[in-house]
mmCIF file of the N, C-alpha and C atoms, coordinates in Angstrom:
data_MODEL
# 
_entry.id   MODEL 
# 
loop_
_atom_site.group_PDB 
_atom_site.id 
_atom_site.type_symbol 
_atom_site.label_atom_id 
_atom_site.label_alt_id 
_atom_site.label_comp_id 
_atom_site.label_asym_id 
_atom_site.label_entity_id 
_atom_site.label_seq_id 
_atom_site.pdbx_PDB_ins_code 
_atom_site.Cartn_x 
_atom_site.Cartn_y 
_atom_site.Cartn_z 
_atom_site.occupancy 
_atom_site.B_iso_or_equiv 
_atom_site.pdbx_formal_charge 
_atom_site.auth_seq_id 
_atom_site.auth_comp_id 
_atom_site.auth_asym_id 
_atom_site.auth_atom_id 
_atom_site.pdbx_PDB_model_num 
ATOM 1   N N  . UNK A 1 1  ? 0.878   11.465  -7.873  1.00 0.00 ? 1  UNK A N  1 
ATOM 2   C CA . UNK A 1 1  ? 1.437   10.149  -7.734  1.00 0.00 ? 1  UNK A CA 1 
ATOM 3   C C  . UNK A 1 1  ? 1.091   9.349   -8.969  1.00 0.00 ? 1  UNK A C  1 
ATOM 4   N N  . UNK A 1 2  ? 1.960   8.572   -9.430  1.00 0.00 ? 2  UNK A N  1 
ATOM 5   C CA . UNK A 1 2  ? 1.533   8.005   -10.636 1.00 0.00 ? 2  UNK A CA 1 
ATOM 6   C C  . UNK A 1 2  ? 0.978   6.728   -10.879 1.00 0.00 ? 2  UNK A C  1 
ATOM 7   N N  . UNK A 1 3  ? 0.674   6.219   -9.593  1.00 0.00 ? 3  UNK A N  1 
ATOM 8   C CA . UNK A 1 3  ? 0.208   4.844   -9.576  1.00 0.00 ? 3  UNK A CA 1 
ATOM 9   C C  . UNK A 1 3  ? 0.454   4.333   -8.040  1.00 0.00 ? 3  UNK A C  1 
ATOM 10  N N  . UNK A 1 4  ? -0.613  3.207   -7.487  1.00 0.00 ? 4  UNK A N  1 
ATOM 11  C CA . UNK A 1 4  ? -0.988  2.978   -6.135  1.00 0.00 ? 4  UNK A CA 1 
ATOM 12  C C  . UNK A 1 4  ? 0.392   1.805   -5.413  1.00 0.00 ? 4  UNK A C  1 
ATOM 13  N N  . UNK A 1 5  ? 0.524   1.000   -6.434  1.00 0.00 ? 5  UNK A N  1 
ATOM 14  C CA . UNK A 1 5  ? 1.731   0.542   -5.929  1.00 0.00 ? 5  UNK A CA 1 
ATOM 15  C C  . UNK A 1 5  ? 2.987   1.327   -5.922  1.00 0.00 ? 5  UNK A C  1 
ATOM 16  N N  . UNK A 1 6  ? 3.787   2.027   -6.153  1.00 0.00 ? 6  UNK A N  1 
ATOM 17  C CA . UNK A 1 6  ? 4.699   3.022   -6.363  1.00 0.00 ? 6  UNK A CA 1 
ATOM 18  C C  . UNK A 1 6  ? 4.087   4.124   -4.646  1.00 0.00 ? 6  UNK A C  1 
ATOM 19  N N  . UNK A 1 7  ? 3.130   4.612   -4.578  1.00 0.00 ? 7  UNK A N  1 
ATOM 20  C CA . UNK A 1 7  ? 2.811   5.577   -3.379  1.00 0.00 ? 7  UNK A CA 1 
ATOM 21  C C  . UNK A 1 7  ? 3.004   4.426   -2.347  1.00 0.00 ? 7  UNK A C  1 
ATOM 22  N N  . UNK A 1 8  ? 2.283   2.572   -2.208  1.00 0.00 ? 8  UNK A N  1 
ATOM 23  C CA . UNK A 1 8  ? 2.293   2.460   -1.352  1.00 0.00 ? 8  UNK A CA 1 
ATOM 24  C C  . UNK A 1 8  ? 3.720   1.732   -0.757  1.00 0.00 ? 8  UNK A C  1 
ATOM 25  N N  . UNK A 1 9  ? 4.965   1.869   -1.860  1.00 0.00 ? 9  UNK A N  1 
ATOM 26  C CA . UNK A 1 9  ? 6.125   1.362   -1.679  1.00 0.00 ? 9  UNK A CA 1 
ATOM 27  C C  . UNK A 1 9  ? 6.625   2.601   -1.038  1.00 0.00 ? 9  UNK A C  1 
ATOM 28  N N  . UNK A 1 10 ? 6.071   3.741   -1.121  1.00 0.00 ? 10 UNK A N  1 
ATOM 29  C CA . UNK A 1 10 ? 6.931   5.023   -0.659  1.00 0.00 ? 10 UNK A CA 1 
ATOM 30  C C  . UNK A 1 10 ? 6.395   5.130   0.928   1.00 0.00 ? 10 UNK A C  1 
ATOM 31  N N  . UNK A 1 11 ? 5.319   4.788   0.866   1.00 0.00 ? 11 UNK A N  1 
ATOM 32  C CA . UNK A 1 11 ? 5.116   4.855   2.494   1.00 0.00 ? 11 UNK A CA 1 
ATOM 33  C C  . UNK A 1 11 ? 5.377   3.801   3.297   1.00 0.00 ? 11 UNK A C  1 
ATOM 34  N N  . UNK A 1 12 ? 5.556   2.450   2.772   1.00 0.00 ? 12 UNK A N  1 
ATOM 35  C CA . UNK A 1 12 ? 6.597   1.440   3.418   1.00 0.00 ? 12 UNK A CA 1 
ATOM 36  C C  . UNK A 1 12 ? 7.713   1.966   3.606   1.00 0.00 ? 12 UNK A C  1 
ATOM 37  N N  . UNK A 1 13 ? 8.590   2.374   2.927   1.00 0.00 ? 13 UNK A N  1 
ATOM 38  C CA . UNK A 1 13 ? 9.633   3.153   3.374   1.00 0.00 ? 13 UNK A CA 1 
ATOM 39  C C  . UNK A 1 13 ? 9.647   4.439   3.929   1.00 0.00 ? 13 UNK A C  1 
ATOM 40  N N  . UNK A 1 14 ? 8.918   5.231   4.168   1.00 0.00 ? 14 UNK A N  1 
ATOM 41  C CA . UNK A 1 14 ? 8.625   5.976   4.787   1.00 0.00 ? 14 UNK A CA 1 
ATOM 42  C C  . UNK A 1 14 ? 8.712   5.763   6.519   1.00 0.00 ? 14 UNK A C  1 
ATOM 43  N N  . UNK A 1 15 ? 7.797   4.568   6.106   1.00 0.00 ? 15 UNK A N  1 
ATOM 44  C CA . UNK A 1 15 ? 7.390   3.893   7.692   1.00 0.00 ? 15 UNK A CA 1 
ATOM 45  C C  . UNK A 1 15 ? 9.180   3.767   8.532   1.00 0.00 ? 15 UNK A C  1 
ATOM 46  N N  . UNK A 1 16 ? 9.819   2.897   7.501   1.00 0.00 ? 16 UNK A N  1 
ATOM 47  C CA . UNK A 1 16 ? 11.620  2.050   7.608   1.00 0.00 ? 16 UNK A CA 1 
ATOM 48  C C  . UNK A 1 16 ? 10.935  0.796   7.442   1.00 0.00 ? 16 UNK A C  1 
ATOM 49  N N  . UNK A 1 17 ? 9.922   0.309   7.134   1.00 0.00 ? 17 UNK A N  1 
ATOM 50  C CA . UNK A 1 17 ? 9.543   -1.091  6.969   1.00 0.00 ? 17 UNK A CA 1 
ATOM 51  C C  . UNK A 1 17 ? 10.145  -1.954  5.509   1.00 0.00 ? 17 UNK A C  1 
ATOM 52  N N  . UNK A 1 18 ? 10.866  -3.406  5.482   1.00 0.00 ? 18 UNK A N  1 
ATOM 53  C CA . UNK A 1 18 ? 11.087  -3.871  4.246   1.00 0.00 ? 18 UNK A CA 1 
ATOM 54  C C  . UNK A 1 18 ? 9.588   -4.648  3.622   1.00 0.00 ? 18 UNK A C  1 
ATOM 55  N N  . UNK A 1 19 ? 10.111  -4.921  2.595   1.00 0.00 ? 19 UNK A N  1 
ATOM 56  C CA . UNK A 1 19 ? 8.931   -5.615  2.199   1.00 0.00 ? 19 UNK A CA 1 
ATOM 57  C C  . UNK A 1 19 ? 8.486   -7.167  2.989   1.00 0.00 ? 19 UNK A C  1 
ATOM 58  N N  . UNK A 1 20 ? 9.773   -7.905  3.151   1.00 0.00 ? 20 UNK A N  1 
ATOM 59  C CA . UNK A 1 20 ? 9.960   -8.935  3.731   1.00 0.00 ? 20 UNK A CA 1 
ATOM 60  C C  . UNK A 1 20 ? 8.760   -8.391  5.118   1.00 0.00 ? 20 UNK A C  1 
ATOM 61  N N  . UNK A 1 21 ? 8.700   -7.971  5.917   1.00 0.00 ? 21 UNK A N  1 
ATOM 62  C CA . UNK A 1 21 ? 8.214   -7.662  6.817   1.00 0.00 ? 21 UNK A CA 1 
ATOM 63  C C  . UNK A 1 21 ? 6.606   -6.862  6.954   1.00 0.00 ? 21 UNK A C  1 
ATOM 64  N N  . UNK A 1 22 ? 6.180   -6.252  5.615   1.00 0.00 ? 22 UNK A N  1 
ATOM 65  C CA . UNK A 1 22 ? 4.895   -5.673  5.164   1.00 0.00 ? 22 UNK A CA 1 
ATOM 66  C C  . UNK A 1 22 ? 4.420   -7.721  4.837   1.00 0.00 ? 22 UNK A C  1 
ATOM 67  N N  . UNK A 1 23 ? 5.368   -8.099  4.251   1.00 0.00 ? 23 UNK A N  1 
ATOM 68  C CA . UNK A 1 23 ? 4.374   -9.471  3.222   1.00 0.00 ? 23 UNK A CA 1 
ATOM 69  C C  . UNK A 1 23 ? 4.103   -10.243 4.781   1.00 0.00 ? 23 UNK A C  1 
ATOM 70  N N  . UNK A 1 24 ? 4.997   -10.256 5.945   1.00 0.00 ? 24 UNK A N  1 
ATOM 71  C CA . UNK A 1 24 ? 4.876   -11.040 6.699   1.00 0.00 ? 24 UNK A CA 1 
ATOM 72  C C  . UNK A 1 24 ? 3.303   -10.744 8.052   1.00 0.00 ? 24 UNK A C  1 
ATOM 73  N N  . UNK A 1 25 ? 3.275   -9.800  7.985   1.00 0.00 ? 25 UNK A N  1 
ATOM 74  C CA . UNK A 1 25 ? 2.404   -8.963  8.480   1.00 0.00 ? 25 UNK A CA 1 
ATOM 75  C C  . UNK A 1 25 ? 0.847   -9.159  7.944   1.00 0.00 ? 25 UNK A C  1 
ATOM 76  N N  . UNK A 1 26 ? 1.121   -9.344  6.307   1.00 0.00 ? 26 UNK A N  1 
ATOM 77  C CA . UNK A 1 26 ? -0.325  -9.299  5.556   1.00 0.00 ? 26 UNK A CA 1 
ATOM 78  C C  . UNK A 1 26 ? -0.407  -10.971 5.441   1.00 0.00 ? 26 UNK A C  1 
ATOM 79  N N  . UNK A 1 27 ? 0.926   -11.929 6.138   1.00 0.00 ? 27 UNK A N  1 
ATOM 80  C CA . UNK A 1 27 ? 0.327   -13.561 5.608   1.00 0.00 ? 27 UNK A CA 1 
ATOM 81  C C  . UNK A 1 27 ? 0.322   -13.448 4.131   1.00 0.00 ? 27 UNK A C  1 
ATOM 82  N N  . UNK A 1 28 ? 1.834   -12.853 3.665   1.00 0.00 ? 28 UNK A N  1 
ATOM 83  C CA . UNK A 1 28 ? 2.187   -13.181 2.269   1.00 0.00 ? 28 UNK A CA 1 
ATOM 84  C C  . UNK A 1 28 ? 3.808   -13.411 1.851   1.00 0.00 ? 28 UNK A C  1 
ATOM 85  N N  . UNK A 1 29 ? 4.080   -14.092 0.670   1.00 0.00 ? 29 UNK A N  1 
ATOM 86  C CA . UNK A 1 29 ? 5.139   -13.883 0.543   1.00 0.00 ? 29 UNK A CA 1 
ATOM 87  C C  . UNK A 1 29 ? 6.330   -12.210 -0.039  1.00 0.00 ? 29 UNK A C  1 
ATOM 88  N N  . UNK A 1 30 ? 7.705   -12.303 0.284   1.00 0.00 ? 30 UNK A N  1 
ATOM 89  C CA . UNK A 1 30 ? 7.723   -11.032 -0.135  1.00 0.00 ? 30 UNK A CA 1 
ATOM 90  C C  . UNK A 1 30 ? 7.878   -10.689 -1.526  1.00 0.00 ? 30 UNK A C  1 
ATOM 91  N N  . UNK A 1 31 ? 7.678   -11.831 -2.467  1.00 0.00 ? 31 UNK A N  1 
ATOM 92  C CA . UNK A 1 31 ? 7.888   -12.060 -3.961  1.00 0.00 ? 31 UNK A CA 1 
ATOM 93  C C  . UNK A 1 31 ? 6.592   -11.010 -4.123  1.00 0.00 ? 31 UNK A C  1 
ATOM 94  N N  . UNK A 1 32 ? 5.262   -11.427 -3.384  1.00 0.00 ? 32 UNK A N  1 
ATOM 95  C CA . UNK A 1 32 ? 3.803   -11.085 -3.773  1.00 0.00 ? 32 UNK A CA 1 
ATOM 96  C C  . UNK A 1 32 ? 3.869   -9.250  -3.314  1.00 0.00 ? 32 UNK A C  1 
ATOM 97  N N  . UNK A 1 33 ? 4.841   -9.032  -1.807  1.00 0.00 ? 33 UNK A N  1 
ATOM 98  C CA . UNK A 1 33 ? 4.217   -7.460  -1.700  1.00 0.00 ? 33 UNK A CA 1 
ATOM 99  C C  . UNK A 1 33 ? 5.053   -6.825  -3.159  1.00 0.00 ? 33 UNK A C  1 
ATOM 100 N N  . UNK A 1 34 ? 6.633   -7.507  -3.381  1.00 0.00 ? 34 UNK A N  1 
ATOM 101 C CA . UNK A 1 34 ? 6.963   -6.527  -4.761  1.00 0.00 ? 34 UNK A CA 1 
ATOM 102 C C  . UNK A 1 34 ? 6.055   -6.603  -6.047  1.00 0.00 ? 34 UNK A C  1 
ATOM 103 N N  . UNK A 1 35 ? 5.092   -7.626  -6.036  1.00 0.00 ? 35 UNK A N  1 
ATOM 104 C CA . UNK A 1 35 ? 4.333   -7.370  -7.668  1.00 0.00 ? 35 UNK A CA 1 
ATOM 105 C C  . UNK A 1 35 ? 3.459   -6.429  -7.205  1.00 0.00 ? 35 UNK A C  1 
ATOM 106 N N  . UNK A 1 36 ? 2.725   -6.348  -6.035  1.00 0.00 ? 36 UNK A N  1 
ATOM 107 C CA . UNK A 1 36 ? 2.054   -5.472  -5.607  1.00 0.00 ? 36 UNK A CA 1 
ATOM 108 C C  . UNK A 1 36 ? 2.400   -3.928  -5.544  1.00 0.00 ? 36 UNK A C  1 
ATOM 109 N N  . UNK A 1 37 ? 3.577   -3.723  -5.398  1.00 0.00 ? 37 UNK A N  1 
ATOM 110 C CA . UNK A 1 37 ? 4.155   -2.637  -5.273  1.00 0.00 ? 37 UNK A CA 1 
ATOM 111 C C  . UNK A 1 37 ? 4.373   -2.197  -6.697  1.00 0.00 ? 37 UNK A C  1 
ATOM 112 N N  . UNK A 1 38 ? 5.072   -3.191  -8.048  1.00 0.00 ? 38 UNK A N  1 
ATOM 113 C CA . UNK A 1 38 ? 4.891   -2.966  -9.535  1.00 0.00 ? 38 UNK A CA 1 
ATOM 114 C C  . UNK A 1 38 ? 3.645   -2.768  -10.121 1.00 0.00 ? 38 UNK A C  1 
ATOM 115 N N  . UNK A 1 39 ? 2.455   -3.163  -9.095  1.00 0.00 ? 39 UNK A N  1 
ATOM 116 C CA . UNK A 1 39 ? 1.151   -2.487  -10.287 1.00 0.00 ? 39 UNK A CA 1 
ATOM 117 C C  . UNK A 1 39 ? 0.578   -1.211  -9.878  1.00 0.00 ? 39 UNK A C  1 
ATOM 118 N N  . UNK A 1 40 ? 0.335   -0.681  -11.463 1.00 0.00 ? 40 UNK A N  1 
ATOM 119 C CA . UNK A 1 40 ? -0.309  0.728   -11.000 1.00 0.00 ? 40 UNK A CA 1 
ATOM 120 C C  . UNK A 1 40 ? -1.618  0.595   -10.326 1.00 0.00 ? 40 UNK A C  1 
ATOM 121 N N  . UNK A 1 41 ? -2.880  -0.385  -11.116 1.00 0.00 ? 41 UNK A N  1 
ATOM 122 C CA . UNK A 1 41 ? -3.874  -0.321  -10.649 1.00 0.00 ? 41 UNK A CA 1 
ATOM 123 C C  . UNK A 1 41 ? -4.287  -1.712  -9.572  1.00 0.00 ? 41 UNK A C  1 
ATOM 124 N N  . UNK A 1 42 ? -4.673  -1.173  -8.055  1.00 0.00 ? 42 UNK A N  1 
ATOM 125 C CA . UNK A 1 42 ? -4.654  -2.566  -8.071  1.00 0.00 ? 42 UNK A CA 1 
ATOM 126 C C  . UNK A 1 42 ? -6.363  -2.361  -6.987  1.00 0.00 ? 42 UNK A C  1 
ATOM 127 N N  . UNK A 1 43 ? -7.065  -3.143  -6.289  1.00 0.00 ? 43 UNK A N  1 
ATOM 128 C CA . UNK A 1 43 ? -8.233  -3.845  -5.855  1.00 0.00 ? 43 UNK A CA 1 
ATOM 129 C C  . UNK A 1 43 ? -7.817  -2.980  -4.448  1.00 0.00 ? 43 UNK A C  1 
ATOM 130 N N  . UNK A 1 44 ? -9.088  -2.229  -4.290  1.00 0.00 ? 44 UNK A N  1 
ATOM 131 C CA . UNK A 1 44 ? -9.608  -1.144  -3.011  1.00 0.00 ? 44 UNK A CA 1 
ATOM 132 C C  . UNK A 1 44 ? -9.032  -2.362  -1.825  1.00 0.00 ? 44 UNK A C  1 
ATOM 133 N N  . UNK A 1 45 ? -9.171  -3.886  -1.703  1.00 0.00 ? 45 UNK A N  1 
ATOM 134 C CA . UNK A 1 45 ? -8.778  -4.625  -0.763  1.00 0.00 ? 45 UNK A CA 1 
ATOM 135 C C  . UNK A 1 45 ? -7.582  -4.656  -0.565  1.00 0.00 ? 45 UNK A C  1 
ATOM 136 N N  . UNK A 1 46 ? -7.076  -5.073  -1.668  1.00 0.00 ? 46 UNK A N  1 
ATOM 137 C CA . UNK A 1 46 ? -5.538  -4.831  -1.433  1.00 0.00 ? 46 UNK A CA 1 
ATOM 138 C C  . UNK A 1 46 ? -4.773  -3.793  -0.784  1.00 0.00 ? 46 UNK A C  1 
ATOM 139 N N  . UNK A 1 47 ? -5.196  -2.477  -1.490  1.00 0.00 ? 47 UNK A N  1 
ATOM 140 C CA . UNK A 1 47 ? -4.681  -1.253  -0.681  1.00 0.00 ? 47 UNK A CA 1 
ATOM 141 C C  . UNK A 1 47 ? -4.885  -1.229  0.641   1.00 0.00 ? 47 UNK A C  1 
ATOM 142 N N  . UNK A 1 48 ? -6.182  -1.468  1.150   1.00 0.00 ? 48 UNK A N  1 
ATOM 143 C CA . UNK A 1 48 ? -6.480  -1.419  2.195   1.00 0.00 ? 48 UNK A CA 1 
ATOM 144 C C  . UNK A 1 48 ? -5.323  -2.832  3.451   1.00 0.00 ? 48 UNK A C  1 
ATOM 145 N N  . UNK A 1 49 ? -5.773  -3.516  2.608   1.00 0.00 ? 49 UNK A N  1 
ATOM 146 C CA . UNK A 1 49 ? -4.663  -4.716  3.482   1.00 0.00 ? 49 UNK A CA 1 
ATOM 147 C C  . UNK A 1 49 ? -3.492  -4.310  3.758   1.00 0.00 ? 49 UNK A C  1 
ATOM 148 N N  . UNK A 1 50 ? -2.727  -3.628  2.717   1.00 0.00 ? 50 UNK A N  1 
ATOM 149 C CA . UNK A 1 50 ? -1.132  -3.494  2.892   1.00 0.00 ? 50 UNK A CA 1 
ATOM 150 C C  . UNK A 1 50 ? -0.704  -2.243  3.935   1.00 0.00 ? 50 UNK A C  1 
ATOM 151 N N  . UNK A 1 51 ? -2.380  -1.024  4.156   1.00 0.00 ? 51 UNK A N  1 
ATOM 152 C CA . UNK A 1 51 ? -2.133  -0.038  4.829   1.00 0.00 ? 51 UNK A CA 1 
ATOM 153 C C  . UNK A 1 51 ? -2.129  -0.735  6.079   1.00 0.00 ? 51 UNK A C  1 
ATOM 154 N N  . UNK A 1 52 ? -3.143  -1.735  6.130   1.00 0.00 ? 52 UNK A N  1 
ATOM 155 C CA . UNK A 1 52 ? -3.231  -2.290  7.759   1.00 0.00 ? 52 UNK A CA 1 
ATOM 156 C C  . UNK A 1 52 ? -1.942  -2.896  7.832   1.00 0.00 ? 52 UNK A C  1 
ATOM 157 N N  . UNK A 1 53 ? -1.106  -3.228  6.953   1.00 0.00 ? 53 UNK A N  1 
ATOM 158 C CA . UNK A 1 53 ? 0.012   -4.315  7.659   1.00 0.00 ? 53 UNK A CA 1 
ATOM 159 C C  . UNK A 1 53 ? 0.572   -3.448  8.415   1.00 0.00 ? 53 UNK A C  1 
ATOM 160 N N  . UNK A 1 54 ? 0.664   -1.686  7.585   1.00 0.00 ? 54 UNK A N  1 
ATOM 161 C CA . UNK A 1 54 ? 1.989   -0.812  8.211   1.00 0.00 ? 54 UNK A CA 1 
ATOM 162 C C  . UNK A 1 54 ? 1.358   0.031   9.050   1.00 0.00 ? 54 UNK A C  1 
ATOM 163 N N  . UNK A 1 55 ? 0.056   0.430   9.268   1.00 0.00 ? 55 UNK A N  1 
ATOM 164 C CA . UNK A 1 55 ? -0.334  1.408   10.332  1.00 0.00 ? 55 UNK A CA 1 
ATOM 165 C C  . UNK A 1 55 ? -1.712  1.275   10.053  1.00 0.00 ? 55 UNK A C  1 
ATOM 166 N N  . UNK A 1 56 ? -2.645  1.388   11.080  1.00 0.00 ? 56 UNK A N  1 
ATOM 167 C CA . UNK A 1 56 ? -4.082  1.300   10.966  1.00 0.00 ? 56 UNK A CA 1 
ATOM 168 C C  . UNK A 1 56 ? -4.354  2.941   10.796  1.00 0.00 ? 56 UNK A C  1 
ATOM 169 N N  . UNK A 1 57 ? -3.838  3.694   10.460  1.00 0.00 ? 57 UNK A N  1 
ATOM 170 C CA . UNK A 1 57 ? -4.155  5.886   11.055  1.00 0.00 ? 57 UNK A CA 1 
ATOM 171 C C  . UNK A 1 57 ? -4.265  6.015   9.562   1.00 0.00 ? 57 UNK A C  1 
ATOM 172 N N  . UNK A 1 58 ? -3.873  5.065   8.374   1.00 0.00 ? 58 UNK A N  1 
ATOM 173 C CA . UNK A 1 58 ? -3.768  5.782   7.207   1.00 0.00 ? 58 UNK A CA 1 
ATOM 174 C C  . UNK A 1 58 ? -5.203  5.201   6.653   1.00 0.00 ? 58 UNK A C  1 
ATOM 175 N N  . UNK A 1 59 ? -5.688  6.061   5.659   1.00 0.00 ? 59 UNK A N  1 
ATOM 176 C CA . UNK A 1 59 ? -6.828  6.402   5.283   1.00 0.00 ? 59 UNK A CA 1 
ATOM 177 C C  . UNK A 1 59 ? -7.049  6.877   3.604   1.00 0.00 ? 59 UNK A C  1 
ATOM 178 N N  . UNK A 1 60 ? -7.893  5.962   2.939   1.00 0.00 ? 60 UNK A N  1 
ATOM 179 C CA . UNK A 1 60 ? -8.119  6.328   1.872   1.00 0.00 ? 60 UNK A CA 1 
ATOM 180 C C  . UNK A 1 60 ? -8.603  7.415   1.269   1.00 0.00 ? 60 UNK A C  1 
ATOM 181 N N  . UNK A 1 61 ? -8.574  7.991   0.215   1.00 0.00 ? 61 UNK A N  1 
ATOM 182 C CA . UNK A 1 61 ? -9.406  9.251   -0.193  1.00 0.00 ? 61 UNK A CA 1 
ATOM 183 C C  . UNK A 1 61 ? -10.139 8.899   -1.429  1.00 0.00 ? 61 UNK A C  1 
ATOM 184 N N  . UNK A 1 62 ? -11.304 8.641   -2.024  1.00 0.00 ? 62 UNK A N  1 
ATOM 185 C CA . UNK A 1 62 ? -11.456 8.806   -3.159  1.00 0.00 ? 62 UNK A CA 1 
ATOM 186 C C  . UNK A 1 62 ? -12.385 10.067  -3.354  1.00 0.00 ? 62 UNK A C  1 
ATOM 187 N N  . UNK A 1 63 ? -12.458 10.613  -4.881  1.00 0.00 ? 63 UNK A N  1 
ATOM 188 C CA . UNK A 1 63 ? -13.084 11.439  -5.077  1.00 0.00 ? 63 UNK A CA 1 
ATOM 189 C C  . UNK A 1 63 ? -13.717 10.773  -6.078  1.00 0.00 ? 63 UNK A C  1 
ATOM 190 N N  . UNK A 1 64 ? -14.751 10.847  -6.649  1.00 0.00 ? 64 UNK A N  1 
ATOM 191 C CA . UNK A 1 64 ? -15.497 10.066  -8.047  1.00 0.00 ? 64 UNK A CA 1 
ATOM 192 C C  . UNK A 1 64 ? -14.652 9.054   -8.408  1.00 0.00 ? 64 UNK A C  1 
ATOM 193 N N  . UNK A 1 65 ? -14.323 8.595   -9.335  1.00 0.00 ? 65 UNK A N  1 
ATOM 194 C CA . UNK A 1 65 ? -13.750 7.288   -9.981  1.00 0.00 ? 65 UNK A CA 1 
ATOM 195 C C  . UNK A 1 65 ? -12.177 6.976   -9.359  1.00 0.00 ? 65 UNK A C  1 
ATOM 196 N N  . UNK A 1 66 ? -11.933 8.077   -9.319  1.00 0.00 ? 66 UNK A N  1 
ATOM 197 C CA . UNK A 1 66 ? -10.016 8.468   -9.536  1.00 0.00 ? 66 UNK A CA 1 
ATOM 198 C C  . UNK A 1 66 ? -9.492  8.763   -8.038  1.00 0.00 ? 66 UNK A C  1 
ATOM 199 N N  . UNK A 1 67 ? -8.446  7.864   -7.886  1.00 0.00 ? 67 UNK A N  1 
ATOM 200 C CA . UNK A 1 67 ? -7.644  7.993   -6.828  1.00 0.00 ? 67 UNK A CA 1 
ATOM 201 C C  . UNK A 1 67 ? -6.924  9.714   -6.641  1.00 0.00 ? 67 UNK A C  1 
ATOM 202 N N  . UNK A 1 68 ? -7.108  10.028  -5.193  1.00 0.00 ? 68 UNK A N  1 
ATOM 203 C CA . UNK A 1 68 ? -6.897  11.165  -4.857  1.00 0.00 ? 68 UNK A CA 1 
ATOM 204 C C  . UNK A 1 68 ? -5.395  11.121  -3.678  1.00 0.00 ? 68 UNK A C  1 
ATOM 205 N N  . UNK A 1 69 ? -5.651  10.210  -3.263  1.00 0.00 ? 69 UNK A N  1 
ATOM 206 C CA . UNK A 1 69 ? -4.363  10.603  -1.817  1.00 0.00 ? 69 UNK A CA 1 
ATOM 207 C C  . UNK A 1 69 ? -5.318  9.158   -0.720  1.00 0.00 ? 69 UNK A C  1 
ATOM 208 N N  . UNK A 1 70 ? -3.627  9.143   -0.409  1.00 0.00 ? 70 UNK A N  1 
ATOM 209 C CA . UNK A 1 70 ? -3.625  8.111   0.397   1.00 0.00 ? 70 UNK A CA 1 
ATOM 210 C C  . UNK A 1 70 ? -2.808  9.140   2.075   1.00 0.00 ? 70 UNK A C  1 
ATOM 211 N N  . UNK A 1 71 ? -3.635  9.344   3.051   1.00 0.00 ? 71 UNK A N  1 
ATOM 212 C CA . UNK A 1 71 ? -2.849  10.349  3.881   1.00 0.00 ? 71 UNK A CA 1 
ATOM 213 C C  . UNK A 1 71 ? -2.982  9.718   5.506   1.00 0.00 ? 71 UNK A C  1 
ATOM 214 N N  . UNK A 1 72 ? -2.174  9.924   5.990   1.00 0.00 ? 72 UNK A N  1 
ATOM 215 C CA . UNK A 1 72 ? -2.471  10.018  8.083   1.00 0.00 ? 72 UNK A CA 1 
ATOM 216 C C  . UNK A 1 72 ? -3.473  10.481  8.355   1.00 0.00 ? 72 UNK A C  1 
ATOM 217 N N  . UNK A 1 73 ? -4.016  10.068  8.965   1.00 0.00 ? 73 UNK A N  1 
ATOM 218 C CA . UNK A 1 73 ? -4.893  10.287  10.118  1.00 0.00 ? 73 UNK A CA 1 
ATOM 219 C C  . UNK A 1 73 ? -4.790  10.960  11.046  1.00 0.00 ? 73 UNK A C  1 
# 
């Protein structure tokens, strides 16, 4: 995957969720989930927030420094 916003736009759609509806969920606008979705690197909180908007089962992975997979539970 080439970057965390890009994987976590693929599993919003994955889900059928729009953004309009991820930003509304996290108490944001949907201007804010698309910049979120345009950055590669973004804050362990963030990721974590936007997984809770769309499903609480998904689960981070890190291995040492570097992002590994973002997967189901």
């Amino acid at each position: 995957m080439s970057n965390w916003g890009e994987r976590l736009r693929q599993i919003r759609l994955h889900e059928g969720l729009t953004q309009r509806r991820v930003a509304k969920r996290m108490n944001l606008c949907q201007s804010r989930v698309s910049r979120i979705e345009a950055q590669a690197v973004l804050k362990v909180e963030t990721i974590e927030n936007y997984l809770d908007a769309m499903n609480n089962e998904y689960v981070l992975v890190f291995r040492g420094l570097r992002q590994q997979d973002v997967r189901r539970r």
